[in-house]
C-alpha positions as CSV (number, residue, x, y, z in Angstrom):
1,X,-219.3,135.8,-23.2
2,X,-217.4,135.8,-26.3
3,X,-218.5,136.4,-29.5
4,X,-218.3,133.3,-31.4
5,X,-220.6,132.2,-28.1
6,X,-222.9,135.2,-28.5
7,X,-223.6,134.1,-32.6
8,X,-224.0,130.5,-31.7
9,X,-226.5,131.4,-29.1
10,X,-228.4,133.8,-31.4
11,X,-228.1,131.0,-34.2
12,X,-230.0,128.5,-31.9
13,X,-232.3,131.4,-31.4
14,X,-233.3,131.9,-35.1
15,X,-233.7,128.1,-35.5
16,X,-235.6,127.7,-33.2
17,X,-238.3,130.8,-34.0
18,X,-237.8,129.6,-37.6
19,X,-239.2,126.3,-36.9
20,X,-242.7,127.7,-35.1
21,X,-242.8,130.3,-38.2
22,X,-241.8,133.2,-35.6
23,X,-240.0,135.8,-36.9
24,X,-236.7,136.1,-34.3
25,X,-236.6,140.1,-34.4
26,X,-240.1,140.5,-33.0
27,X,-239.3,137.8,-29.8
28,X,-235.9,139.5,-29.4
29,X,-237.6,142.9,-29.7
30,X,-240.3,141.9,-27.3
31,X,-237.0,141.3,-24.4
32,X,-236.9,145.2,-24.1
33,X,-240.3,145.6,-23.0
34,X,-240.9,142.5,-20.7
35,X,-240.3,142.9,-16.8
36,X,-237.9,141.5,-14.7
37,X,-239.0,138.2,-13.1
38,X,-239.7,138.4,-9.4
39,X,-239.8,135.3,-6.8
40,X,-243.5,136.2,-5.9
41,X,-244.4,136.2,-9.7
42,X,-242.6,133.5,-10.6
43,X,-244.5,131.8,-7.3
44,X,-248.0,133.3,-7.9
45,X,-247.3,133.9,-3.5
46,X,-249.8,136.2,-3.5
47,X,-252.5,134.1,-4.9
48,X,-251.4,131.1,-3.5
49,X,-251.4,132.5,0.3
50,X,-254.8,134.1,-0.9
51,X,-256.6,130.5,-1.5
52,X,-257.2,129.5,2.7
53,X,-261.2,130.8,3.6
54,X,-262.3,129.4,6.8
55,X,-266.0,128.9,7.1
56,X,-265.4,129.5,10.8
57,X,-263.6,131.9,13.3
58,X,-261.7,129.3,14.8
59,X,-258.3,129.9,14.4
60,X,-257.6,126.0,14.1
61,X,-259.3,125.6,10.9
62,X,-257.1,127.3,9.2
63,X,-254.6,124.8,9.9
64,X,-256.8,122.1,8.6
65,X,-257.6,123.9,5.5
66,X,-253.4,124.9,5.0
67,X,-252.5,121.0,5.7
68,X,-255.4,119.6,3.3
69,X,-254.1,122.3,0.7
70,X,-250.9,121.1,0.6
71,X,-252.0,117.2,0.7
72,X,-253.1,118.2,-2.6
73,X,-249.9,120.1,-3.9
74,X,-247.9,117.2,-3.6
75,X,-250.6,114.8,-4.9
76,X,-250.4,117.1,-8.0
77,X,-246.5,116.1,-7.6
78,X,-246.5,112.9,-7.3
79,X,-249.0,113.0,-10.7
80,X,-246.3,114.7,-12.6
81,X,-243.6,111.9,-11.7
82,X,-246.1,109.6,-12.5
83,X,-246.8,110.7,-16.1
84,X,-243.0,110.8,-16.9
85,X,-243.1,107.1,-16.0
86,X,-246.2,106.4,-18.0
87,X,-245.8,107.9,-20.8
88,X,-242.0,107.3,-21.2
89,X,-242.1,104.8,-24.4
90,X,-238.4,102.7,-24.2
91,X,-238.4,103.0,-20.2
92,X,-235.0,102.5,-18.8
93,X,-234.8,100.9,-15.2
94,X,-232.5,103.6,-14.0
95,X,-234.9,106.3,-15.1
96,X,-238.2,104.7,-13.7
97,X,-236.7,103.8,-10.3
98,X,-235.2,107.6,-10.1
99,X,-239.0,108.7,-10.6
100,X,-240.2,105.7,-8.6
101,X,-238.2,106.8,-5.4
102,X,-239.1,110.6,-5.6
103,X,-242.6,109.3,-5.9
104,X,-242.2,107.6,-2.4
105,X,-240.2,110.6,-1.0
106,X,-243.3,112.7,-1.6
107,X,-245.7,110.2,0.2
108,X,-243.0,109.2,2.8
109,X,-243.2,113.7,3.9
110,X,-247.1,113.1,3.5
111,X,-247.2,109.9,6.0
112,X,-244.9,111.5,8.4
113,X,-246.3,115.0,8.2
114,X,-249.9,113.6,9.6
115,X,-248.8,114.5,12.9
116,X,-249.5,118.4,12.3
117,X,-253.4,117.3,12.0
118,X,-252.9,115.0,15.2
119,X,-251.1,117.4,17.6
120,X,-251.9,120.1,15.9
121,X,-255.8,121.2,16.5
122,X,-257.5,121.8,19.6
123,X,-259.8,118.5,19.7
124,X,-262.7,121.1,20.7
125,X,-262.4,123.5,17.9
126,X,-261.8,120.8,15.5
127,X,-265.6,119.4,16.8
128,X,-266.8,122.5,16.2
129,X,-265.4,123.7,12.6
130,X,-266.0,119.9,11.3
131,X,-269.6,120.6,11.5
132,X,-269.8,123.5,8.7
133,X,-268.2,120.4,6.9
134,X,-271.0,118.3,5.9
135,X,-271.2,116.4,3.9
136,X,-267.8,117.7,2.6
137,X,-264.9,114.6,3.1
138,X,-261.5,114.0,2.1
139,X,-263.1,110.9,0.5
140,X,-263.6,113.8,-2.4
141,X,-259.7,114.3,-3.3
142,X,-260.1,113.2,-7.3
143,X,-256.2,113.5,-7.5
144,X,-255.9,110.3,-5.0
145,X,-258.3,108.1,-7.3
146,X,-255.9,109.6,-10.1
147,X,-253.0,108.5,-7.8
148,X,-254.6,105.1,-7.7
149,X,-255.3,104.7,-11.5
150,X,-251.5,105.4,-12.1
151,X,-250.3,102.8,-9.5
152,X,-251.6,99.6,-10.6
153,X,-254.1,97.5,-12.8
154,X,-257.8,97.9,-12.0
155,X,-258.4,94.3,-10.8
156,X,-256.3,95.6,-7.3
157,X,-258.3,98.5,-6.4
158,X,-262.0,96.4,-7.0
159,X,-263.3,95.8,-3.9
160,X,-262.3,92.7,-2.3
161,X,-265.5,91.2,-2.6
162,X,-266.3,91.6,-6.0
163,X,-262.3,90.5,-7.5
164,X,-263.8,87.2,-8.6
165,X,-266.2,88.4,-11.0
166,X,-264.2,90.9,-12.7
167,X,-261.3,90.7,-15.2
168,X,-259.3,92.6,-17.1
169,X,-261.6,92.6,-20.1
170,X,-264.5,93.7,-17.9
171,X,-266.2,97.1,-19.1
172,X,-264.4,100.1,-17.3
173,X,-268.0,101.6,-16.1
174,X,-268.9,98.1,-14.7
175,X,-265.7,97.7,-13.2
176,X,-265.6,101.5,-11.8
177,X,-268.8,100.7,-9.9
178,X,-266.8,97.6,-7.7
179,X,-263.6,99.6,-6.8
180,X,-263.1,99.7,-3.4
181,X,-264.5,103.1,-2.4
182,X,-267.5,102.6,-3.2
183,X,-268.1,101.1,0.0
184,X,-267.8,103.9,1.6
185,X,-271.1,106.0,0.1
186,X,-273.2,103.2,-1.7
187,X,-275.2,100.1,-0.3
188,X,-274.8,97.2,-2.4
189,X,-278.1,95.5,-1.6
190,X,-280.0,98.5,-3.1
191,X,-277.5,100.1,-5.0
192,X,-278.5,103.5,-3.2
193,X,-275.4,106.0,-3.2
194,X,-275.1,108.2,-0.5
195,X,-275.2,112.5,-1.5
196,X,-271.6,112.7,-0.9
197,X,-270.5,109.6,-3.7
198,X,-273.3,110.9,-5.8
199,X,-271.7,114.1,-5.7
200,X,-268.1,113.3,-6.2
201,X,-269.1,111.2,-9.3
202,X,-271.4,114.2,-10.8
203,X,-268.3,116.0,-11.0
204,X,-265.4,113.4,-11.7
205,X,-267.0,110.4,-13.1
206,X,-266.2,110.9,-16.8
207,X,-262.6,111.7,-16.0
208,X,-262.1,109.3,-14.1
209,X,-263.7,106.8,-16.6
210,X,-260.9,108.4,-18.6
211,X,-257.8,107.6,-16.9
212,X,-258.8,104.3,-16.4
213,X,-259.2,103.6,-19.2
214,X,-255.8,106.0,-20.3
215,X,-253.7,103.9,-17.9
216,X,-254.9,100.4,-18.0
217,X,-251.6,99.6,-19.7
218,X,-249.1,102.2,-18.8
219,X,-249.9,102.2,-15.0
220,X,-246.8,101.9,-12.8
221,X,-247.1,98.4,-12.5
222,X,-247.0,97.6,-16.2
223,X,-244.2,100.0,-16.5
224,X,-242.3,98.1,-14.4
225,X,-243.2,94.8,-16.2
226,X,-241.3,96.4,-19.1
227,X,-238.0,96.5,-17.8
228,X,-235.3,94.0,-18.5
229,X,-236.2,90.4,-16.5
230,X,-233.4,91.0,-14.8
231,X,-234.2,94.2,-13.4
232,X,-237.5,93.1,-12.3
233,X,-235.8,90.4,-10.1
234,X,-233.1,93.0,-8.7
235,X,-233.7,93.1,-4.5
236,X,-233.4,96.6,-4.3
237,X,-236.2,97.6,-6.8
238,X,-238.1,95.0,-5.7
239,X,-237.4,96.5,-2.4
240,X,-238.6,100.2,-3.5
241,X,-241.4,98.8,-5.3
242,X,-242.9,96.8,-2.1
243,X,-241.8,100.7,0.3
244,X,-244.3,102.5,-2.5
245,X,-247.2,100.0,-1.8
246,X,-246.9,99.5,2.0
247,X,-246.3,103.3,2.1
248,X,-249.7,103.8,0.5
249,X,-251.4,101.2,1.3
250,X,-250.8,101.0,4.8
251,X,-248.6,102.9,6.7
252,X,-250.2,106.5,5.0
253,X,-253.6,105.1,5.7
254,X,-253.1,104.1,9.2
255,X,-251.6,107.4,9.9
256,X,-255.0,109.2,8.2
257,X,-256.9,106.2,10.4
258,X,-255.2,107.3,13.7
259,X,-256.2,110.7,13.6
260,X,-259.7,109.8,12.6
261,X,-260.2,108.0,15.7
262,X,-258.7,110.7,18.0
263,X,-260.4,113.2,16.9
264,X,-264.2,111.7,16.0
265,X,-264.0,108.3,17.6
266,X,-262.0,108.5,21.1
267,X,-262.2,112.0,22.5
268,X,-265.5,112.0,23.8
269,X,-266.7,115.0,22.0
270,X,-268.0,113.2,18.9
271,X,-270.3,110.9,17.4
272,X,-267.8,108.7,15.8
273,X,-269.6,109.8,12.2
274,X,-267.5,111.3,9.2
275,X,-268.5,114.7,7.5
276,X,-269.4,112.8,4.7
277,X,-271.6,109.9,5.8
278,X,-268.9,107.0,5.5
279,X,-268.2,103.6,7.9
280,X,-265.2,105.3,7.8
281,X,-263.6,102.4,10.0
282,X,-264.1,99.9,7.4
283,X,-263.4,101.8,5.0
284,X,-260.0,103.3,5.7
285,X,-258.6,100.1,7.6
286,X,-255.8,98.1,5.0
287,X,-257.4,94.9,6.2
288,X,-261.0,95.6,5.1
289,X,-259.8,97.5,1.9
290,X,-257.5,94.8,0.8
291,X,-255.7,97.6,-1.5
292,X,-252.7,96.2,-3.0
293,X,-250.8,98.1,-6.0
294,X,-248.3,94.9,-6.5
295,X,-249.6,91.8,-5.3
296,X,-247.2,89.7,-7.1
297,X,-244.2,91.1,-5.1
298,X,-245.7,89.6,-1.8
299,X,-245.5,86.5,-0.1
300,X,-248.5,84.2,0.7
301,X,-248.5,85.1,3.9
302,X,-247.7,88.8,3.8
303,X,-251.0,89.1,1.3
304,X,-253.0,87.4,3.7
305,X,-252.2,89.2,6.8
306,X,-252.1,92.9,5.1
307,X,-253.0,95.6,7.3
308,X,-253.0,93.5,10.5
């Protein structure tokens, strides 16, 4: 490195310490005491690998706990392309479909990774170690709703029943009490919610109240309504747009359906209930969910016979 290199560098230094009122001597002096950065530091390995506690001394659990784990890694992933989109004020198409596709990579490894949970437990040991479950259930993975919020407007994930009577302007308390999963842990006659809604709302209720209400307008959807007309009509991101949705929507939850049904529904060693309580069959089937991030990039009859 040259020294008319070195000074500019060290110029850029000072400017930048000036403008946080740092004095640049003290962060330069602070270089000769700090440590060498390692891969397992930079990592955190140690506590990462140090996060897996079966409740059991089945040796399969641990793969269930591992795969769940790293569901949730890439959820955090596909969170953090998602706020770039959102919050991206003079969006550009180029930069919202680069995000948009590494968004779909991430659930495209997630859809095609389900069959380590399918061929990789031993059905009996999975019946066993799914007991010290309950009422525990994936249902419970905030970072999916979160997933959800960022997608699309509200008015798509209300359950299908209920779309009628709710609009845009509808309160976001009101509305959060129709979404879709409800169905899974409340009983809309009496409005009785089952231990394992009741608990997932004690803890994530307010926040999720939040993001609603944060991404009612700068959802993925209404990012894309953005962009230049043109670039709305263009085939291919119409194209990437419809792989995200079905990708979600259907082919990840058919996969998460399939293994449901080997496991607690079609290997004789269950009682076809969920952990947590749920008509899980209903529930997680596209055609009684009738999720749809972007409706208005389907045909008639592609909305109408979604899931079949």
């Amino acid at each position: 490195m040259d020294n008319n290199n070195s000074e500019a560098i060290l110029k850029e230094i000072e400017l930048k310490y000036q403008a946080i009122d740092q004095k640049t001597e003290t962060q330069l002096e602070g270089l000769l005491w700090s440590k060498p950065i390692t891969y397992w530091d930079y990592i955190q390995t140690d506590a990462l690998l140090n996060l897996q506690i079966q409740r059991t001394v089945l040796p399969d659990e641990m793969v269930f706990i591992m795969y769940h784990q790293v569901n949730e890694l890439i959820f955090k992933m596909i969170l953090w392309e998602m706020h770039q989109i959102s919050y991206c004020k003079e969006i550009k198409t180029d930069f919202f479909t680069e995000r948009l596709m590494r968004i779909s990579r991430y659930f495209d490894m997630l859809t095609t990774s389900f069959g380590i949970m399918e061929d990789g437990m031993e059905v009996d040991q999975y019946m066993k170690f799914r007991n010290t479950l309950t009422p525990a259930s994936g249902f419970q993975s905030a970072q999916y709703r979160l997933i959800e919020f960022c997608s699309t407007d509200l008015i798509n994930l209300v359950d299908y029943r209920y779309r009628s009577s709710i609009d845009r302007d509808a309160p976001f308390e009101f509305t959060f009490e129709h979404l879709y999963w409800q169905a899974a842990g409340k009983d809309y006659q009496t409005g009785k919610k089952s231990f394992l809604l009741e608990e997932f709302e004690r803890k994530y209720k307010g926040m999720f109240l939040k993001h609603m209400e944060e991404y009612n307008t700068i959802n993925i959807w209404q990012k894309f309504k953005q962009l230049p007309d043109v670039d709305q009509k263009n085939p291919e991101l119409i194209q990437a747009m419809r792989h995200y949705d079905h990708t979600v929507n259907i082919t990840w939850v058919m996969q998460h359906l399939n293994v449901a049904i080997k496991y607690i529904d079609h290997s004789g060693k269950g009682d076809g209930e969920a952990t947590g309580g749920s008509d899980w069959r209903k529930y997680m089937h596209p055609k009684y969910q009738r999720r749809i991030f972007f409706p208005e990039l389907w045909t008639k009859d592609e909305l109408a016979n979604w899931g079949e």
